[in-house]
N, C-alpha and C positions, 0 to 999 in steps of 0.2 A: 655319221653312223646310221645303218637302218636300224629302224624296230618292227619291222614288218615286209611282208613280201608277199603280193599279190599271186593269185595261181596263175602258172604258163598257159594251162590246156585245158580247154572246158569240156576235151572227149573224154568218155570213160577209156579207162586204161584197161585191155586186158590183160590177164594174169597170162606170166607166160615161164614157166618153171621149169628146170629139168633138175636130176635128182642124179649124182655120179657117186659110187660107195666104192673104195679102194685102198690097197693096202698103203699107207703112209709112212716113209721114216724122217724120221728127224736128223738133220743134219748141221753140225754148227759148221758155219761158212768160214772160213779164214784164206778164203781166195786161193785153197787149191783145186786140183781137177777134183780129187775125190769129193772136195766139201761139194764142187760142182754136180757131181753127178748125184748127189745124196739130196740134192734139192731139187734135182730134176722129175723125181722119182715121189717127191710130197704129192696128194690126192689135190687134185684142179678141179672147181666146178666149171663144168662146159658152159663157154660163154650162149648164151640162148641169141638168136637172131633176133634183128629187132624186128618190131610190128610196122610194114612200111606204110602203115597205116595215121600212125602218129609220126613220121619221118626221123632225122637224125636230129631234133631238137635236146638229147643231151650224149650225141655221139662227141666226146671226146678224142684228144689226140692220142693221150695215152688210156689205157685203160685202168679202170678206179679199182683199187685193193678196201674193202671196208674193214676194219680192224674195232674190234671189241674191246668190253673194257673189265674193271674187275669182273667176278663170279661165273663169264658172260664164256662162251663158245658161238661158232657158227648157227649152231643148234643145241640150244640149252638142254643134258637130260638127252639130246639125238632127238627133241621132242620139237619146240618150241623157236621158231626164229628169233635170233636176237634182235637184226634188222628188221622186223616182222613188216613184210608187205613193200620195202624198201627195193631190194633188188628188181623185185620183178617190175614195180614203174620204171626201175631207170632201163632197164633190160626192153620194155616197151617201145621206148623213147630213142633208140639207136646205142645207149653205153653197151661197152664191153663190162662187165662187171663180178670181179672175186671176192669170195667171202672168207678170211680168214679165218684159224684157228688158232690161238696162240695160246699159254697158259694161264688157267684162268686166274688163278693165286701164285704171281712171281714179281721180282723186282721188274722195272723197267727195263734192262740192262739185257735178263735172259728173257723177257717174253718178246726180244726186238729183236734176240738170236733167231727166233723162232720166223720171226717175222721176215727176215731176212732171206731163209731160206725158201719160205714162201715167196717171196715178192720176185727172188732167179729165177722160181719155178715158172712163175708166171709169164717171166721173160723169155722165157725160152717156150713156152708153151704157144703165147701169142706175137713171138717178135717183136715186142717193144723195144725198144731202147732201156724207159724210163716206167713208172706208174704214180699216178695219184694216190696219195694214201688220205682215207676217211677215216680219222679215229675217235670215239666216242667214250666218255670219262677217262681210264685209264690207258686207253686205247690211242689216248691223244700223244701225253710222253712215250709211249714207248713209238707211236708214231717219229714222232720228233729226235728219238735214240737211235733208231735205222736211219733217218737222215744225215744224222751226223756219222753214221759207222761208215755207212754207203751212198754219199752222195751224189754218185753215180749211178745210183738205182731211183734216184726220188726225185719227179717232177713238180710235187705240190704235198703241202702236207695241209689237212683241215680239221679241228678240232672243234667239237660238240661236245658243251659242256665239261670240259678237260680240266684238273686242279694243276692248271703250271704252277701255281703255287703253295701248294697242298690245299688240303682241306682239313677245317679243324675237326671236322667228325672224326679223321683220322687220329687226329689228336688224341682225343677220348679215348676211344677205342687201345689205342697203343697204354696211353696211359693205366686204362684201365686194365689191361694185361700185364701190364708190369708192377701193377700193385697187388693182383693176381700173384703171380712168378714170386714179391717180396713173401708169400704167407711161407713160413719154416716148415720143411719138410713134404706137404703136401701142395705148395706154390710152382714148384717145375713141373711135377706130373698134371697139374688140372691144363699148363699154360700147353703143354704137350697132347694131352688129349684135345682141348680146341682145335689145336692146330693141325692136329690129325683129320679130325672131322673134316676140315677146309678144305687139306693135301685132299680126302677122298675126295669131296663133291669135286674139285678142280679134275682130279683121275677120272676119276666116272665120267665126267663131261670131255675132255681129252676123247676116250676110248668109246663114245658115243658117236665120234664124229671120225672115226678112225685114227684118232693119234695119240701114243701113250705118250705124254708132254709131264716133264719133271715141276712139282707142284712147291711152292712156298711162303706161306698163307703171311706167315712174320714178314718175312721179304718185300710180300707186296704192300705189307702196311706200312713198312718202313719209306717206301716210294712215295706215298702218298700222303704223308705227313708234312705239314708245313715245310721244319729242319731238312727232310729228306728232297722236298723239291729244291730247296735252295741250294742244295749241295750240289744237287743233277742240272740246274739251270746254269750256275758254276760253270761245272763239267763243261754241258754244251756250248758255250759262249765260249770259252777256249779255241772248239774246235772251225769258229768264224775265221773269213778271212783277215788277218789284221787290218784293223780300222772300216773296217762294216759292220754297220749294227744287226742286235739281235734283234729278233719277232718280239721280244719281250720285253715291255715299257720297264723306265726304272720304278717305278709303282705302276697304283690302280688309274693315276690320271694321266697317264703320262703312255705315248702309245708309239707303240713299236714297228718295227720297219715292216712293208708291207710282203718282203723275204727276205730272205737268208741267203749267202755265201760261202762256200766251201771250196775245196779243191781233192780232187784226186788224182792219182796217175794211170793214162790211158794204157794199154795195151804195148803201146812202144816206150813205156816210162815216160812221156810226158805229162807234166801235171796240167789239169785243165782245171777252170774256174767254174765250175754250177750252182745254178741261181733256183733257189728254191721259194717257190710263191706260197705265202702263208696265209692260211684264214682260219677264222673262230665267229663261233656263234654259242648263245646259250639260252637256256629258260631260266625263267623267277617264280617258283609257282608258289612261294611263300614268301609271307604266313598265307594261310589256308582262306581261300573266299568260297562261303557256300555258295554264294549267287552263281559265281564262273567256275565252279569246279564241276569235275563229272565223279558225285559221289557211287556210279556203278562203279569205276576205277579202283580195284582194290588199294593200288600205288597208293592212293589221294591222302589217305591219312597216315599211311604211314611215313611219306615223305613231306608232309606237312609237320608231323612228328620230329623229326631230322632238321628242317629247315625251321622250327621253335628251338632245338640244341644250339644251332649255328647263329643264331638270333643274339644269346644269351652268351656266345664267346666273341660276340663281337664282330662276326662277317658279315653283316650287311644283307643286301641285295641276294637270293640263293635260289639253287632249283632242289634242293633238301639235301644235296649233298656236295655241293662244289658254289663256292658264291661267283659273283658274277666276276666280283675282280678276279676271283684267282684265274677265271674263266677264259679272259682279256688276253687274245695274242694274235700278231700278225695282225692283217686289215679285218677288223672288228665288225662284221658283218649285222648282228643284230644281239639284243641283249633284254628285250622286252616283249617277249613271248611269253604267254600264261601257261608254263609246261614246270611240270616237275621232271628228276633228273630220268626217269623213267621214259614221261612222255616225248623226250626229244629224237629218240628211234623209235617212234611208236609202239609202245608197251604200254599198259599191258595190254597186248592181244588189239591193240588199234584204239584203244579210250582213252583218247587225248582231252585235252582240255580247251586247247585255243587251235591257232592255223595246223593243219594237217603237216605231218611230219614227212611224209613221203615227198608232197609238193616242195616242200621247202628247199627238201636234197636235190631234189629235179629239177628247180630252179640252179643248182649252185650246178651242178654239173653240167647247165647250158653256161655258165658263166665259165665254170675252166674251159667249156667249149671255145666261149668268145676271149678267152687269156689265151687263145694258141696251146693248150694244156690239153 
């Protein structure tokens, strides 16, 4: 296992950005022409040329889909990058690179609809074949949902700080809404107005970014609850080829196939085998070190905060909201980074705490370079 990764390029990277605003629908895919065309038709950010300056050091075979995770949009608000400063290195560097926008508050199931229809669009946008999907916290299962829906759309799936196995924050939280929900008479309407709240900011962020995306705040807490991963991990292992393992160890010590297996049927109804390349990585950035923390980072205590809850139920290793094991899937890249769950897309606003977040994606996406990916 690494716990560290050295920087590729000791040039400055210039920023190289374009900006495409356009009307977006939504479309659930179920492999007809119409679901086709209704995905063709989702809002594409124009892939930017690379700097042949810095050369093809993370030109890719396919082009990389970054998928987001709870609260999160392409552009948080239409304001704030979620990948903040992410795209435009790998976009430097030779990648092709899209930025999803999925719902921000939904189960895994429908933000992978969403996903779905993005990742055709993509296909057909840049002739792929297939696409690498990046997905960060919650961004990782519904990554891992699209690969089992459509395994014929997904060349590699990479998860960043992702709870394959819930997280007990979730825990709480649900818990705590449902003893909410028990108060007589006034316990459904408070758990309805939270939830409402949620539905909007998720709405707001959706229609900030051109997509009005169906929101559901319970749904996505249910996903992300210990109970609810293991149900969804269930699910997906089902959908393996018999007798090839999953990306997901039988525990925290115990480690998982380096991809996955599926099958789909081509074009002329023949079923084909696709082999999906898996990786994970995470932060630890708790409990809290004044010495190594960067207290300008608003994140720092509040995620320090989070990772003292998850202390106290027993998870272990955490980046404040996803502990390391649950973290653990596919070839296990690194796990001993001083980042909170924040700093591993670099947020906020670029105040990380240990190795640069951008380097680290840019190192990985010269490596699905050299996986032929």
């Amino acid at each position: 296992m690494e716990h560290g990764e050295s920087h590729a390029c000791g040039q400055r990277t210039p920023v190289a950005r374009t900006q495409q605003q356009s009307r977006n629908s939504r479309g659930r895919l179920a492999g007809t022409a119409a679901a086709l065309a209704a995905a063709a038709m989702l809002a594409l950010p124009v892939p930017v040329a690379a700097a042949t300056a810095n050369g093809d050091y993370a030109k890719t075979r396919y082009p990389i889909v970054l998928v987001h995770g709870l609260t999160g949009a392409a552009k948080m608000a239409g304001v704030l990058d979620y990948w903040y400063g992410i795209p435009e290195m790998l976009r430097a560097h030779g990648a092709q690179v899209y930025v999803a926008t999925v719902p921000s508050f939904n189960s895994d199931a429908e933000r992978a609809l969403a996903l779905q229809a993005y990742v055709r669009a993509v296909k057909l946008e840049s002739g792929a074949d297939k696409v690498n999907l990046i997905g960060h916290s919650q961004g990782g299962p519904t990554s891992r949902v699209l690969a089992a829906m459509s395994p014929q759309d997904v060349a590699s799936v990479t998860t960043i700080g992702s709870p394959h196995r819930g997280s007990e924050v979730a825990d709480t939280v649900l818990d705590l809404i449902q003893g909410i929900g028990a108060i007589p008479i006034a316990g459904p309407v408070l758990v309805s107005l939270i939830q409402g709240v949620f539905d909007t900011v998720g709405w707001f962020n959706g229609i900030s970014n051109g997509q009005a995306l169906d929101q559901d705040a319970l749904a996505s807490l249910k996903s992300l609850t210990t109970r609810g991963a293991a149900e969804q991990n269930a699910r997906l292992d089902a959908t393996l080829v018999p007798g090839t393992k999953s990306a997901l160890g039988a525990d925290c010590d115990s480690a998982g196939a380096v991809s996955e297996q599926r099958q789909a049927r081509d074009a002329a109804g023949n079923l084909v085998t696709h082999t999906q390349a898996a990786y994970s990585w995470t932060g630890q950035g708790g409990p809290l070190s004044l010495l190594r923390s960067n207290l300008l980072d608003p994140s720092t205590v509040m995620m320090s905060t989070s990772a003292g809850l998850m202390a106290l139920k027993g998870a272990g290793a955490n980046d404040g909201l996803v502990s390391v094991c649950s973290s653990k899937w596919g070839r296990v890249l690194a796990t001993g980074y001083y980042w909170n769950h924040l700093d591993e897309v670099n947020q906020m606003a670029g105040l990380y705490q240990d190795a640069d977040p951008r380097t680290v994606i840019l190192n990985h996406a010269n490596r699905l370079r050299n996986d032929q990916l």
